[in-house]
C-alpha positions in Angstrom: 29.8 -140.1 38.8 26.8 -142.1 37.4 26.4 -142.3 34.0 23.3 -142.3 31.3 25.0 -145.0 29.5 24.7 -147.6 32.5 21.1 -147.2 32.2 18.8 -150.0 30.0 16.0 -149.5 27.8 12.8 -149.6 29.4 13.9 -149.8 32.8 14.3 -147.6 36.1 16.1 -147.6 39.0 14.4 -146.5 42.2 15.8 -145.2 45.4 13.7 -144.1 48.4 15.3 -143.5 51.7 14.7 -141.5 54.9 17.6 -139.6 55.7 16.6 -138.2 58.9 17.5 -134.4 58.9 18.9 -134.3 63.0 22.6 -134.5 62.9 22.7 -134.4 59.2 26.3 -132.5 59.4 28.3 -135.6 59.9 26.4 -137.7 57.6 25.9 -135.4 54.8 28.6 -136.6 52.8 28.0 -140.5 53.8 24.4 -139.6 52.7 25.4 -138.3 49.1 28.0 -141.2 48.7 25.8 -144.0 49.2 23.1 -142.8 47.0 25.7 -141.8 44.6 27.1 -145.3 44.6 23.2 -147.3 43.5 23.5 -144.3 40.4 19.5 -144.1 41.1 17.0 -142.8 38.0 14.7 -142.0 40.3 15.2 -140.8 43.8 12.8 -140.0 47.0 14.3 -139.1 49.8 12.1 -138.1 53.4 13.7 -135.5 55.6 15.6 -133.8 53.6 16.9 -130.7 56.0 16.2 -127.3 54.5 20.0 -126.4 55.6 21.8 -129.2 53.6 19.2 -129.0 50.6 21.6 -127.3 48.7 24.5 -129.4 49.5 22.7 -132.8 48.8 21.3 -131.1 45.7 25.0 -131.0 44.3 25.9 -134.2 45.1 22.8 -135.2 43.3 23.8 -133.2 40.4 27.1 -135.5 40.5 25.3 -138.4 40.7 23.7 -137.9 37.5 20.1 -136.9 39.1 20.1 -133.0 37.7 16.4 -132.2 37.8 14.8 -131.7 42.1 11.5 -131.0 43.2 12.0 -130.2 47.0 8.4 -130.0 49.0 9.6 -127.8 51.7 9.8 -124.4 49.2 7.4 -122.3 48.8 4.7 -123.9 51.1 2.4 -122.4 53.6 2.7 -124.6 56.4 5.8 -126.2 57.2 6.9 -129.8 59.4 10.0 -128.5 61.6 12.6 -127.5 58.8 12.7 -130.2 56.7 10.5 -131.6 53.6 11.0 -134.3 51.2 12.4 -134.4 47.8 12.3 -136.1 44.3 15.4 -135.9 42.5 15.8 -137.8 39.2 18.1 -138.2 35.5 14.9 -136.8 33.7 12.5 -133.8 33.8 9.4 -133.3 35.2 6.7 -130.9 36.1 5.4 -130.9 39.3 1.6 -131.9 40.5 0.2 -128.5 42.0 -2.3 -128.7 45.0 -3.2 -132.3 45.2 -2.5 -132.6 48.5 -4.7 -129.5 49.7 -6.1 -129.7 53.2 -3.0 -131.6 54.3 -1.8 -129.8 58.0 1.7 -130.0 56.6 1.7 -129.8 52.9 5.7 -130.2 52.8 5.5 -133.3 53.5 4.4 -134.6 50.6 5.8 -134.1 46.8 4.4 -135.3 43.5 6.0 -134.9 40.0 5.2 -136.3 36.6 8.5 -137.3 35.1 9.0 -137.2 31.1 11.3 -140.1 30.1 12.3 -140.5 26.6 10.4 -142.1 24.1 7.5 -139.8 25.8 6.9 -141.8 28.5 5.3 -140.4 31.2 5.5 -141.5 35.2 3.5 -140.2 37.9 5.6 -140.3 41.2 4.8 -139.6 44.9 6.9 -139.2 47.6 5.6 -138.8 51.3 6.2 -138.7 54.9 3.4 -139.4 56.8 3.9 -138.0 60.7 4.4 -140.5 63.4 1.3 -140.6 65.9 2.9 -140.5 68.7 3.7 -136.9 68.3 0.9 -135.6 66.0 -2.3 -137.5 66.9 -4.9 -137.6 64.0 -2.5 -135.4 61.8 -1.4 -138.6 60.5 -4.8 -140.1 59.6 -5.8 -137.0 58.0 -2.5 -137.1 55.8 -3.4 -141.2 55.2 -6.8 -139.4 54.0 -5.3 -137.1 51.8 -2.9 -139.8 50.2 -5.6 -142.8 49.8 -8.3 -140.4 48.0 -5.4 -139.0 46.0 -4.3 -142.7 44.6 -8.1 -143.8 44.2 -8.5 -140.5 42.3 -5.4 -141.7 40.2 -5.9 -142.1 36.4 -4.5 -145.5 35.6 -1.0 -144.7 34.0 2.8 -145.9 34.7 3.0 -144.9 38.8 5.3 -144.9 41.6 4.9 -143.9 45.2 7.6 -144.3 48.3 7.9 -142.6 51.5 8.3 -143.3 54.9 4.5 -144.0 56.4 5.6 -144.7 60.1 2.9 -147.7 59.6 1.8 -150.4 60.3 2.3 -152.0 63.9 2.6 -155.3 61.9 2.6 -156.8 59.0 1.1 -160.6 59.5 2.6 -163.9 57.6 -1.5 -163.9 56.7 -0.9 -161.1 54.9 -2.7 -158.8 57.4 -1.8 -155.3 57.9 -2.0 -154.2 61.6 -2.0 -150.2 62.1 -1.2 -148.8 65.6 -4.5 -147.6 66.6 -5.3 -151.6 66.9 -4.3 -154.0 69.8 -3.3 -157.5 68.3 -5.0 -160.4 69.8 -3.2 -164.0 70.5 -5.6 -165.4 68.5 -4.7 -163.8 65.3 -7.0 -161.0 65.1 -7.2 -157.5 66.7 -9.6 -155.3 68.7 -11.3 -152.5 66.5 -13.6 -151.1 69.1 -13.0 -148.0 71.3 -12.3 -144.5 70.6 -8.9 -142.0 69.7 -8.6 -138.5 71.6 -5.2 -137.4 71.6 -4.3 -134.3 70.2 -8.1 -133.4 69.2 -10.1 -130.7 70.5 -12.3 -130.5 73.0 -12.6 -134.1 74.1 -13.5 -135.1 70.4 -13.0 -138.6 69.9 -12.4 -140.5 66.6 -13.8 -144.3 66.3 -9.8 -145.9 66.0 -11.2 -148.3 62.7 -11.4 -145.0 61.4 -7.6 -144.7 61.7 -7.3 -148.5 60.4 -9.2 -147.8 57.2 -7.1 -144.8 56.3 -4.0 -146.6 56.7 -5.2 -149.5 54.7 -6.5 -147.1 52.0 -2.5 -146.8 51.3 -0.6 -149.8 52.4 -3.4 -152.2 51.1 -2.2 -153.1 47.2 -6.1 -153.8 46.7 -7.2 -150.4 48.0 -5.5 -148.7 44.9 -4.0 -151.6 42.7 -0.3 -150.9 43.2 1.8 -153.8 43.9 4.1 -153.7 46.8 7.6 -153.3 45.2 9.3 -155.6 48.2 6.8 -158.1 48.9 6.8 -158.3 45.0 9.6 -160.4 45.4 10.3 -161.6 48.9 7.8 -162.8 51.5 6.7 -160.1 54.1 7.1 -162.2 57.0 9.8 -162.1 58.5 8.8 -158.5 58.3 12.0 -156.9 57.4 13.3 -154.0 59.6 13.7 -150.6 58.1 13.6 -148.4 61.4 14.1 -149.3 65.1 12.1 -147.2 67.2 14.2 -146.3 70.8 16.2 -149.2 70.1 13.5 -151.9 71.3 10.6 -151.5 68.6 11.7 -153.1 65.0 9.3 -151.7 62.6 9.3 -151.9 58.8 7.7 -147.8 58.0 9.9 -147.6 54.4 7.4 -148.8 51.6 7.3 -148.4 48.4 4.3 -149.4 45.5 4.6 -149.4 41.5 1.3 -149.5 39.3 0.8 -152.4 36.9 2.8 -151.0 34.3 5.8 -152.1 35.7 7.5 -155.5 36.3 9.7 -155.5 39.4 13.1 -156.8 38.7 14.5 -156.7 42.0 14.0 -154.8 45.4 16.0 -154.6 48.6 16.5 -152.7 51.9 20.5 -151.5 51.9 20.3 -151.8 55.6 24.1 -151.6 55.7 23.4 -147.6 55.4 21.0 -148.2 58.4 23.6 -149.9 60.5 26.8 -147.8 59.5 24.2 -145.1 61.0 24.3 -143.0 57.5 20.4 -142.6 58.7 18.4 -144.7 61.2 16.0 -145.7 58.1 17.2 -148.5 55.6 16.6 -147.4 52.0 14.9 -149.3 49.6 16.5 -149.8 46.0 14.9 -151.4 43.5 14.8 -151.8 39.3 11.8 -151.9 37.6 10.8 -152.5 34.0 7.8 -151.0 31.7 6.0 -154.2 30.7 5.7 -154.9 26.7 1.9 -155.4 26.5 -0.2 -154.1 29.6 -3.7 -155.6 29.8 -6.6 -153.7 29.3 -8.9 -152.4 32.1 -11.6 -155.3 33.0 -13.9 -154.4 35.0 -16.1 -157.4 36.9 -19.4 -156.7 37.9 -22.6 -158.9 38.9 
């Protein structure tokens, strides 16, 4: 069992994983143990199944994370029987109706946590629907996330989740969404329009779809820092999810506001490759910095 006293001053541990809900029986307890074993502050987790909620919930409990905030109760529309769910040491209350319009509202969970020394920490935790399956949904939910961060009030903030973007990430630093076709010359063709899924042969101009993924995994869209590339390069990309076994895709991000120094971050793709989940999880510590700059604003 985790304990308070292993914790330092001024720092948090964050753990954000994908657990994926299918065959969640014969993992549960693999899933509990592992996240267990990190003794996580702060935990996000994607998919939790409605079925096992209460079972993970108790081994959260155990694991020294007492206070939960699970997205799939209580909302009108529901993704298949799952939701996602913040679970941390400290207490919170939850952030009611910020992501209104969203086609499935359980997919997304936000919660202002109260650490001592009344401290305060906005956290978001998501799961953005793949496009294959659900078309535009997902652009709309990228919508609904971006204008949510830009609407932000600059405090101590932390967003994870599993985006199921981008196609790429380039060594250029270029973020290449899905709706895109990269080019061998480095770039990649914007033009031509998106029907699937939308009525009536509406079609959607696809940089559309790239400007609401970029509104999100773009640092400079809402001045979050990547917590990974923070400390390690982004190319190779690293793997977080392996799509039918041929397509190696890095979908598990995670972002902290200036506020916070990142210590360390990693993937534990050991969990990934023991098949506790087919999603690594990213750990990582973080730090409230001593003196934060004040807003400067640069205009001409």
């Amino acid at each position: 069992m985790c304990s308070m006293s292993k914790r330092t001053a001024n720092r948090l541990k964050l753990l954000s994983w994908n657990v994926r809900h299918q065959g969640m029986a014969k993992r549960v307890d693999n899933v509990v143990a592992a996240i267990a074993s990190e003794c996580p502050d702060i935990i996000n987790l994607q998919e939790v199944p409605r079925k096992f909620y209460d079972q993970i919930a108790r081994g959260l409990v155990d694991a020294g994370a007492g206070h939960h905030w699970y997205s799939h109760v209580g909302t009108e529309s529901a993704h298949g029987g799952h939701g996602v769910l913040i679970a941390s040491r400290f207490d919170g209350r939850p952030t009611k109706k910020w992501a209104h319009g969203a086609k499935y509202p359980n997919l997304f969970a936000r919660v202002t946590l109260q650490l001592p020394g009344n401290q305060a920490v906005d956290v978001l935790n998501v799961h953005i629907p793949n496009g294959a399956s659900y078309g535009w949904v997902k652009v709309e939910h990228f919508h609904i996330l971006g204008r949510a961060l830009l609407e932000a009030p600059d405090q101590p903030r932390i967003l994870t989740g599993d985006f199921n973007e981008p196609q790429e990430f380039r060594a250029s630093g270029q973020i290449v969404p899905f709706c895109l076709k990269p080019q061998e010359n480095g770039g990649a063709r914007t033009s031509g329009g998106y029907t699937k899924g939308l009525p009536g042969g509406v079609s959607h101009k696809r940089i559309d779809w790239a400007r609401a993924v970029r509104e999100v995994l773009s640092p400079y869209a809402h001045g979050l820092q990547n917590i990974y590339a923070a400390k390690h390069e982004m190319s190779p990309t690293p793997v977080t999810h392996v799509v039918r076994r041929t397509h190696w895709r890095c979908f598990d991000h995670g972002f902290a506001s200036r506020h916070f120094e990142i210590l360390e971050s990693r993937y534990r793709h050991d969990w990934r490759v023991k098949e506790y989940s087919d999603h690594s999880a990213l750990v990582a510590q973080l730090a409230f910095r001593a003196s934060i700059p004040a807003l400067t604003t640069w205009a001409t």
